[in-house]
C-alpha positions, -999 to +999 in steps of 0.1 A: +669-269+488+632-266+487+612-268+520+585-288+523+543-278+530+533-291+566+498-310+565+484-274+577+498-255+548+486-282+521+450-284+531+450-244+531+463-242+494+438-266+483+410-250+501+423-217+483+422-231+450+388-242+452+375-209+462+354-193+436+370-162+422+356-125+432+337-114+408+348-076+400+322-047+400+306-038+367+322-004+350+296-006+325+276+023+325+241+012+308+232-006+342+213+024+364+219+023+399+189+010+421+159+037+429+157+048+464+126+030+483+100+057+487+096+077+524+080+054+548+045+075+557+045+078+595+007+063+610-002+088+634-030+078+644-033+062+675-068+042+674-102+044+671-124+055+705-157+065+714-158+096+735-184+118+753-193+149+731-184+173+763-147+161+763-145+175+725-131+207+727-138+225+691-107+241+674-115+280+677-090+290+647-114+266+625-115+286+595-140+262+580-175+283+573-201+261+574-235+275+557-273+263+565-275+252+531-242+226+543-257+216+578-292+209+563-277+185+538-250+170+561-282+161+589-301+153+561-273+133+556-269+119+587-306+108+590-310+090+562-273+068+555-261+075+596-226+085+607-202+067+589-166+082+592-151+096+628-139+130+639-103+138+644-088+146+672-057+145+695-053+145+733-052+178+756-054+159+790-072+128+808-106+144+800-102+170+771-097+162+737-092+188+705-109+186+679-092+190+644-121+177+619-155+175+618-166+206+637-202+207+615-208+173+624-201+175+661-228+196+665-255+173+651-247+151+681-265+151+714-251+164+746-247+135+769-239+109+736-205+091+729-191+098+698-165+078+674-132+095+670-097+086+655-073+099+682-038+110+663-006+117+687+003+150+666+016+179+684-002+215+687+018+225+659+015+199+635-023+198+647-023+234+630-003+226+597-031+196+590-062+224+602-045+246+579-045+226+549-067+189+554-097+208+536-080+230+514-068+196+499-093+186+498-114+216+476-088+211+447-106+180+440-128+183+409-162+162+403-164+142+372-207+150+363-210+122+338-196+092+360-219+112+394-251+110+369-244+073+365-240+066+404-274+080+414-293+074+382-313+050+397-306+065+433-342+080+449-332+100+479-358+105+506-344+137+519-348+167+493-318+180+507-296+158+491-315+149+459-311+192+456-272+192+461-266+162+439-288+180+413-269+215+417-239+194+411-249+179+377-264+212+367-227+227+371-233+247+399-212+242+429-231+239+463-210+269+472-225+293+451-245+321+472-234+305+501-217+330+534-184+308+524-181+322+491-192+359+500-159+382+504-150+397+538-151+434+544-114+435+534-120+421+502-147+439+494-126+475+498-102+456+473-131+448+444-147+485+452-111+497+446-108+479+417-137+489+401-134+524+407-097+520+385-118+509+356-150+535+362-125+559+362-136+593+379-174+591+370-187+604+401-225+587+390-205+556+395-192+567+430-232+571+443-244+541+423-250+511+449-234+483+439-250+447+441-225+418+437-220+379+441-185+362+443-187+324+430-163+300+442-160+272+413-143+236+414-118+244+386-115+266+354-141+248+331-169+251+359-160+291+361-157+295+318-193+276+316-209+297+342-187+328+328-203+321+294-242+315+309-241+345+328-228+371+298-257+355+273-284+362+302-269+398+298-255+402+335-218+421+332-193+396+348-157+388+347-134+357+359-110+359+389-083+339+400-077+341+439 
């Protein structure tokens, strides 16, 4: 004898046969699986703050040379557009702050005068990684000559200083060149004597001969073939390095 539903168990069987069936997961394999959202990059910077050139402490591992050719043109700078970035810096204590960038420019500044400054919460040792490496990123960039002769074509700069740089620039000759950051230390300097005495062999008038030389720091591999190719028709004996 069959049983019959109770009110309850009718109005659940209907409900149930009104559901919409699951739909199964794909096996198909020409659908690609979602890309991963890219790494969130953290802000570390804290805010923006004037503070009084005393509390900045300069960073004494700096390795940053800074030449007089570079602090003429940066106050040069400075004198005829202003200060228009910040320094970077993080906290020591309630009246000390170290500086990470923008040594040169700190010293342009007056004693006594507030200065504006973006205050990042990194710690000593990531305040060393981006010390380290903020400029060196920053050399690897090259400069397009064509598209910097159209910016200041009908630019007149006041101070020679920078109408100079912009025209070493366009000339092909990096601002660098001759300049104490460029010049090898006393360490590499042992290294190119060494390695010139492998290719003089044992000629002792070589030994005695005084030896007169620049190193040339270029922005990428066609700025050092161009100058590598000017400098061997004006006769001078020169060769290319990779450091």
């Amino acid at each position: 004898m069959t049983r019959k539903k109770t009110a309850a168990e009718a109005t659940e069987s209907n409900a149930a046969a009104k559901r919409p069936a699951k739909r199964k997961p794909s096996s198909s394999s020409g659908k690609s699986a979602p890309s991963a959202k890219p790494a969130t990059i953290r802000d570390r910077v804290l805010g923006l703050q004037s503070i009084p050139k005393e509390q900045i402490v300069p960073d004494p591992d700096n390795p940053k040379i800074h030449t007089p050719q570079q602090s003429a043109a940066l106050a040069a700078g400075l004198q005829e557009i202003g200060f228009t970035g910040a320094l970077l810096v993080r906290k020591l204590d309630a009246k000390r702050f170290a500086l990470l960038d923008g040594h040169e420019r700190l010293g342009h500044f007056a004693d006594g005068e507030s200065i504006r400054c973006l205050l990042t919460d990194l710690t000593a040792e990531e305040a060393r990684k981006l010390i380290a490496t903020y400029d060196t990123i920053g050399r690897m960039a090259g400069i397009d000559t064509e598209k910097l002769a159209s910016l200041v074509k009908d630019v007149t700069f006041d101070a020679v200083e920078l109408q100079q740089l912009v025209d070493k620039v366009l000339a092909g000759v990096d601002d660098l060149v001759g300049s104490a950051a460029s010049e090898p230390t006393d360490a590499e300097h042992v290294e190119l004597d060494a390695e010139a005495d492998e290719e003089e062999g044992s000629d002792e008038s070589a030994d005695l001969a005084d030896s007169f030389r620049i190193l040339i720091t270029c922005v990428d591999e066609a700025q050092q073939m161009k100058l590598l190719e000017r400098f061997e028709k004006e006769g001078l004996e020169c060769r290319a390095l990779i450091v």
